[in-house]
N, C-alpha and C positions, 0 to 999 in steps of 0.2 A: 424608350419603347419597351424595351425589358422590364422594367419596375412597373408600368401597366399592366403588363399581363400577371404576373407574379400578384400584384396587387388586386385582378379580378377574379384570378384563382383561390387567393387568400378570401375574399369579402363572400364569393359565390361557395366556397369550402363552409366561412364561420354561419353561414344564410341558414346551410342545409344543415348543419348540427344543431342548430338551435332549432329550429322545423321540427329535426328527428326527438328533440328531447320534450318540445311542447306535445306533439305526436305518442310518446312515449308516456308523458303524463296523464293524458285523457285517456291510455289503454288501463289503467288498473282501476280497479273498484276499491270497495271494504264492505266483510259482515261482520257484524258483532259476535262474538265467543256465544251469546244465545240464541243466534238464529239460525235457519238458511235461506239457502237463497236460489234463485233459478235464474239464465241468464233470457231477456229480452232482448231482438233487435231493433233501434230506434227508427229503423226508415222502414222494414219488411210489418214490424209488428209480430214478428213472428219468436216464438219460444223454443229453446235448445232443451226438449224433455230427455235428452240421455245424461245431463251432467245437472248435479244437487251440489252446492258448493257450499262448504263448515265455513263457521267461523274465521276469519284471515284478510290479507291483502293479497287479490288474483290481477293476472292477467288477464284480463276481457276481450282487448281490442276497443276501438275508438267509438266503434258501433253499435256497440252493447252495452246495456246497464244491466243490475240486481231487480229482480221482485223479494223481498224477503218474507220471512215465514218465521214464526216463534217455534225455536226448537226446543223448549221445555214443555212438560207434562204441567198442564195447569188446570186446578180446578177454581172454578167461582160460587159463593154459597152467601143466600142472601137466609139467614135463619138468627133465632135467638141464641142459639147455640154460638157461645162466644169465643168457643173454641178453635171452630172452624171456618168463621165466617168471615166473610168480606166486606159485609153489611147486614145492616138490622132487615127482618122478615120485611116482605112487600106489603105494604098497607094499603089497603082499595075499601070499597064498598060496592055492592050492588045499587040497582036502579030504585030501591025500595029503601035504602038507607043502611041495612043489614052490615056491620063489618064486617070483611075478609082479611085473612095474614097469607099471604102467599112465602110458603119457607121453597127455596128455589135452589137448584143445584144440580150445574152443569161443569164437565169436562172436557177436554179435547187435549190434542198430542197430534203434532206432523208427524206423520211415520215416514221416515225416509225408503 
């Protein structure tokens, strides 16, 4: 009678560690060293705007995921200039047949 109980304390004991640890698993996320990120909750929908989280492995909790965001300053440049670009000028035409070179160049940066 004694080795049943001991035996269901033991089994009900190794139940809940393993729980705690799969529990434990689904609490962390990851961002990448270039982004960030803001946390979501998966059942409210709702966003935590007091905390902007770098690069790393956090603790979340089970109920929340990342939205991430590029933390670098990046520019895009569609020109001849082969210096800077990212691609050749936009090539179109009008409705008359006339060519256009659209040289294009745009930035952005998350300001934390």
């Amino acid at each position: 009678m004694e080795c049943d109980r001991n035996t269901t304390i033991l089994g009900c004991s190794g139940v809940l560690v393993v729980g705690l640890v799969v529990l434990l698993s689904f609490s962390f996320a990851t961002v990448e060293p270039t982004e960030w990120a803001i946390a979501k909750n998966k059942i409210s929908k709702q966003i935590d705007k007091d905390s902007i989280y770098e690069g790393g492995r956090h603790l979340i909790g089970p109920l929340y995921s990342f939205i991430t965001f590029p933390a670098t300053y990046k520019t895009i440049e569609f020109s001849d200039d082969r210096r800077y670009s990212n691609g050749e000028a936009l090539k179109t035409s009008t409705k008359e047949g006339v060519p256009i070179y659209l040289h294009v160049s745009f930035q952005y940066q998350l300001v934390k």
